[in-house]
C-alpha positions as CSV (number, residue, x, y, z in Angstrom):
1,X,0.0,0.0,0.0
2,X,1.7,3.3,-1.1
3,X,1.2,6.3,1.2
4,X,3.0,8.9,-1.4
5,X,4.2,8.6,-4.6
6,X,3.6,11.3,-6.8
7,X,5.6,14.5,-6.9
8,X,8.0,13.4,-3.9
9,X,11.2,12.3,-4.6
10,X,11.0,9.0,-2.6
11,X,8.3,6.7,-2.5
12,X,7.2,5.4,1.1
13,X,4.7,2.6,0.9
14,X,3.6,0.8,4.3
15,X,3.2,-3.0,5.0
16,X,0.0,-3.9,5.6
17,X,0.9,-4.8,9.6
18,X,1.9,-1.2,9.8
19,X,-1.2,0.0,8.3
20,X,-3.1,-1.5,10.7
21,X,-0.7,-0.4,13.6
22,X,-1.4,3.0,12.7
23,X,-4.9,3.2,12.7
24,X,-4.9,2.2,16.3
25,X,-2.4,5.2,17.1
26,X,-3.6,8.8,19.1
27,X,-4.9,11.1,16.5
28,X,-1.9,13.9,17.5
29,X,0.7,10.9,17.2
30,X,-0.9,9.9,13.5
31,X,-0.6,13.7,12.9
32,X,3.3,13.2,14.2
33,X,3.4,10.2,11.8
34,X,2.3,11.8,8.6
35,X,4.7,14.6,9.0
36,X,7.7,12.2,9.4
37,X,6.2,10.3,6.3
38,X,6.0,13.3,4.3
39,X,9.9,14.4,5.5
40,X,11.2,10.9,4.3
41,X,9.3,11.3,1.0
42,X,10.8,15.0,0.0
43,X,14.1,14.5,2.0
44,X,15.2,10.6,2.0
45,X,15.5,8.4,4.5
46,X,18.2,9.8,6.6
47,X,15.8,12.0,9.8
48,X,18.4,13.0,11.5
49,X,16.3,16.1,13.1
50,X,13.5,13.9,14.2
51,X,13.9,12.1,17.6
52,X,16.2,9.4,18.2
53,X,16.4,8.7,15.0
54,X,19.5,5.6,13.6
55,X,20.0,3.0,12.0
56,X,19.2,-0.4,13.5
57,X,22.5,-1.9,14.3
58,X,23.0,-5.3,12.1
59,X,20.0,-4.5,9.8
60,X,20.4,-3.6,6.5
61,X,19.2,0.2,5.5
62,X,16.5,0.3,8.5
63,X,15.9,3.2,10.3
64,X,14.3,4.1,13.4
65,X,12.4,7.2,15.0
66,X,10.4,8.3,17.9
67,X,7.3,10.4,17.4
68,X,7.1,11.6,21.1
69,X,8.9,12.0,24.0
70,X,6.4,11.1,26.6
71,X,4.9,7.6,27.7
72,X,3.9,6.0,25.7
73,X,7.2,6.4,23.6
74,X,6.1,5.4,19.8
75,X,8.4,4.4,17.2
76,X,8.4,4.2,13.7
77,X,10.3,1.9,11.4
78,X,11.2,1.8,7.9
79,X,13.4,0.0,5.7
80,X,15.1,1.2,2.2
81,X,14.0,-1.1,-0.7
82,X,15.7,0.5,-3.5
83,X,18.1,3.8,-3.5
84,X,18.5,3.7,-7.0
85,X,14.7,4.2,-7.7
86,X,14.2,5.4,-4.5
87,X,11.8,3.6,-2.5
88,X,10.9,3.0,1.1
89,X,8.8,0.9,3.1
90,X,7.3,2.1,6.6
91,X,7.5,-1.3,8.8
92,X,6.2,-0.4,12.0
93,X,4.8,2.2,13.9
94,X,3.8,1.8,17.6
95,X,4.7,2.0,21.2
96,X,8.4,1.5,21.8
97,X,7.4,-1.7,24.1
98,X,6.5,-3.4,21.2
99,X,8.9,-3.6,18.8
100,X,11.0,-6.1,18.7
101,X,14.5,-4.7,16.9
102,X,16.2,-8.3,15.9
103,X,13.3,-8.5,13.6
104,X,14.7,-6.1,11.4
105,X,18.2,-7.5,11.1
């Protein structure tokens, strides 16, 4: 499912596990999400001004977020498919409890 791809330079699509992990997020923190989403599509994968962000350590081209700095702490993570054509996949979004890194490596 692609959540931008026209007139950005990078495509972001979502897996459908993230799709569903969204809709269960606080409407400011969806907000928060969008934004991030539109940053990656118009500036690339690298968010160094967002929260936390890095790589995951051991994974290949995944990268990592927070959207808040309260509790719950949510996280977003999304993986580079392609550089050459430039696409992205959002992987998960949710509360930092939940996500399990060594998935991603």
């Amino acid at each position: 499912m692609d959540i931008l791809q026209n007139d950005t330079p990078w495509k972001v699509g979502i897996t459908a596990k993230a799709a569903r992990q969204k809709r269960k997020l606080p409407p400011e923190i969806q907000d928060r999400f969008l934004a991030l989403v539109l940053d990656i599509a118009f500036n690339g994968p690298e968010q160094t001004g967002w929260r936390n962000y890095g790589l995951i350590v051991g994974a290949d081209d995944v990268h990592h977020c927070h959207l808040n700095s309260n509790r719950p702490r949510y996280v977003v993570v999304w993986k580079v498919i392609d550089r050459e054509i430039q696409i992205i996949e959002i992987r998960h979004i949710g509360p930092h409890e939940s996500v399990n890194y060594k998935k991603f490596k």
